[in-house]
LUMMI-374497 format. One line per field, with one value per residue: x, y, z of N, C-alpha, C in turn; residue in three letters; residue number from 1. Coordinates in nm, 3 decimals, m for minus. Example, Ala and Ser with C-alpha at 12.3 -4.5 7.8 and 13.67 -1.06 7.14 Angstrom:
BEGIN
nxx = c(1.319 1.285)
nyy = c(m0.569 m0.225)
nzz = c(0.780 0.708)
caxx = c(1.230 1.367)
cayy = c(m0.450 m0.106)
cazz = c(0.780 0.714)
cxx = c(1.320 1.290)
cyy = c(m0.330 0.003)
czz = c(0.780 0.787)
r = c(Ala Ser)
k = c(1 2)
END
This chain:
BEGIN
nxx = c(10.129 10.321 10.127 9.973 10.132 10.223 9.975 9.936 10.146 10.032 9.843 9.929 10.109 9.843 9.717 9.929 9.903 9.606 9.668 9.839 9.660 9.493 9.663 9.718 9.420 9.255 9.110 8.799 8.657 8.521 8.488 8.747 8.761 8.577 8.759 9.032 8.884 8.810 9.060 9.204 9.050 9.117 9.370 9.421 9.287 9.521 9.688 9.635 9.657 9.928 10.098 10.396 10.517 10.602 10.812 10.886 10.894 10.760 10.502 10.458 10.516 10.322 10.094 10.146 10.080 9.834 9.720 9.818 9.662 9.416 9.402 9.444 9.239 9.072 9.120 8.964)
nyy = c(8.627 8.794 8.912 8.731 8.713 8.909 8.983 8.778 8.835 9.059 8.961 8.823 9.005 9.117 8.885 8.908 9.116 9.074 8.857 9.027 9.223 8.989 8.934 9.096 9.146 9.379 9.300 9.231 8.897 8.732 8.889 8.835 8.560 8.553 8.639 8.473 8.270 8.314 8.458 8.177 8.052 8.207 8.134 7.855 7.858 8.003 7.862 7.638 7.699 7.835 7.712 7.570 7.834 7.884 7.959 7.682 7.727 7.969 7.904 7.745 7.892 8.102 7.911 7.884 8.082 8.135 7.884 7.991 8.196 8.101 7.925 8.137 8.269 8.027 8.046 8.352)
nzz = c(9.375 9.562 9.660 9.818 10.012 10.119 10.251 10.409 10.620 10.666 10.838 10.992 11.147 11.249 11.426 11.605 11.734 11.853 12.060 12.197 12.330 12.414 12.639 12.802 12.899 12.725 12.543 12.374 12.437 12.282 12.001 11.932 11.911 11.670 11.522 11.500 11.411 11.148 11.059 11.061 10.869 10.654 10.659 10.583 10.314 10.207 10.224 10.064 9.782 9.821 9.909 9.839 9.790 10.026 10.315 10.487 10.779 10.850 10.823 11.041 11.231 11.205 11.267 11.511 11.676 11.605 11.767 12.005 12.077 12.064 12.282 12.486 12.470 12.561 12.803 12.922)
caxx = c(10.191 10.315 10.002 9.911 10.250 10.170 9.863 9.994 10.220 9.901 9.707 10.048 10.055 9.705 9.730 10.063 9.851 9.505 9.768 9.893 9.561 9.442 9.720 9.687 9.293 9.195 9.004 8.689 8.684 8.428 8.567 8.905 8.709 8.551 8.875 9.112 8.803 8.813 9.208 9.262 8.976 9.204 9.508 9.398 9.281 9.613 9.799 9.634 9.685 10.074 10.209 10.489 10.648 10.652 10.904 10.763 10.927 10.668 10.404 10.461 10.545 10.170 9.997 10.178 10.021 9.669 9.726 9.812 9.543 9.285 9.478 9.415 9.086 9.016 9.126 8.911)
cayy = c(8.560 8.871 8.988 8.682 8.685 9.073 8.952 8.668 8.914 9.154 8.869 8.741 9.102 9.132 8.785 8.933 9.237 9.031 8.797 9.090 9.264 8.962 8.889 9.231 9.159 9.446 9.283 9.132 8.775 8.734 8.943 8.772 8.435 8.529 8.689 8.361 8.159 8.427 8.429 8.026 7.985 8.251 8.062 7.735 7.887 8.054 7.762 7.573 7.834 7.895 7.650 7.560 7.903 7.953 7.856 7.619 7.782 8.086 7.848 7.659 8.004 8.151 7.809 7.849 8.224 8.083 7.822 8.070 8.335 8.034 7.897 8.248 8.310 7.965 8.136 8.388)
cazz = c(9.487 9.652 9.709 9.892 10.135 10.223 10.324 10.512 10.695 10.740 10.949 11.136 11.242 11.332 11.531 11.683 11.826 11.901 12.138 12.270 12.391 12.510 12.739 12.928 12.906 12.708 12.389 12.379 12.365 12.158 11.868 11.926 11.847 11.532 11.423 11.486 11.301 10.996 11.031 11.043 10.722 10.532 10.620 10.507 10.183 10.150 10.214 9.947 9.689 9.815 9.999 9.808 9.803 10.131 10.422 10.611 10.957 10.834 10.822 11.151 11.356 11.179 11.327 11.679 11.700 11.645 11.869 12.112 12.067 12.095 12.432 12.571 12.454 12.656 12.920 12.910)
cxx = c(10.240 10.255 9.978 10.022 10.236 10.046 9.852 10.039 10.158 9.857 9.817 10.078 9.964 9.705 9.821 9.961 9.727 9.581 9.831 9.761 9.454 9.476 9.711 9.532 9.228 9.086 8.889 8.709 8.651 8.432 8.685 8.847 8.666 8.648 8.988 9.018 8.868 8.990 9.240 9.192 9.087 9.308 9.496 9.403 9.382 9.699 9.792 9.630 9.848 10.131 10.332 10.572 10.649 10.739 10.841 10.769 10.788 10.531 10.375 10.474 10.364 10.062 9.999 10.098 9.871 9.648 9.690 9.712 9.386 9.319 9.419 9.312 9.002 8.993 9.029 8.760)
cyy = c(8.662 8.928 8.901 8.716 8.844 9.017 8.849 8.763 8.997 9.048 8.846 8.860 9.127 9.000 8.790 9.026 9.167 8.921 8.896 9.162 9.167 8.929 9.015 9.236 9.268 9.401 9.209 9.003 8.701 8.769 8.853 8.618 8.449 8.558 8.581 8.271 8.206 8.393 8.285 7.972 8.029 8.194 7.940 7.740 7.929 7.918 7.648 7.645 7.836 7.795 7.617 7.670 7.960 7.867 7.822 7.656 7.904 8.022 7.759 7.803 8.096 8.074 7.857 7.982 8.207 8.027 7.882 8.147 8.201 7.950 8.040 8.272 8.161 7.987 8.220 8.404)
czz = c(9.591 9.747 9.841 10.032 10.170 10.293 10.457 10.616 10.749 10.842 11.049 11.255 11.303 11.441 11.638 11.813 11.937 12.015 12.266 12.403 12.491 12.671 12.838 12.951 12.885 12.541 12.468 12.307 12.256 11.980 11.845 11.836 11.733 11.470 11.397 11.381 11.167 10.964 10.998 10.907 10.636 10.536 10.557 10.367 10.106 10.126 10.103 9.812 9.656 9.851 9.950 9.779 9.916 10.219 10.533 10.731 10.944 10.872 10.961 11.260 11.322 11.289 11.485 11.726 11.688 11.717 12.013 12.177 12.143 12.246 12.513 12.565 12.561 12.750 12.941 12.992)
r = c(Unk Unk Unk Unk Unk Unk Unk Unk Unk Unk Unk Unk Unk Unk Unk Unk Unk Unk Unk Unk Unk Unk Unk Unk Unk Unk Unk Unk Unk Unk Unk Unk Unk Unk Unk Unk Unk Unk Unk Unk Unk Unk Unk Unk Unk Unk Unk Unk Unk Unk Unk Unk Unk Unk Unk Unk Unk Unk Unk Unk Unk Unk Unk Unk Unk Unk Unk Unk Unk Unk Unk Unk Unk Unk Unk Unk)
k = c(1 2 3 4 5 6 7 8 9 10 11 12 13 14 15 16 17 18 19 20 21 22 23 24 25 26 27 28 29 30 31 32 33 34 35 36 37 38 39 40 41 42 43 44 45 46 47 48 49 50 51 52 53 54 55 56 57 58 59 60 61 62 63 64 65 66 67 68 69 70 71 72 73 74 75 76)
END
């Protein structure tokens, strides 16, 4: 279970950064898109695996950061 919530915390960071690069328009969009796909499969999978030990604010502030990333990448 640890394992998985480091990992969680690895992607929320990586979605923190891929958010960040796109808003100054230095990523490729393209990458950004397969990486929110790849990121939102592994969260699903995590979430049916974990969901009950995590706090759901963790789990609702993860979603809003994909949300986001794929809002900007519309942009794009």
């Amino acid at each position: 279970m640890k394992e998985e919530l480091s990992s969680l915390m690895k992607s929320e960071t990586l979605l923190n950064e891929m958010s960040d690069t796109l808003k100054n328009g230095t990523c490729n969009a393209n990458k950004a898109t397969i990486f929110v796909e790849k990121e939102s499969f592994f969260y699903r999978a995590w979430k049916e695996n974990a969901y009950h030990s995590v706090v759901p604010e963790k789990e609702k502030e993860f979603m809003s950061n994909i949300k986001r990333i794929i809002k900007l990448l519309k942009k794009t």
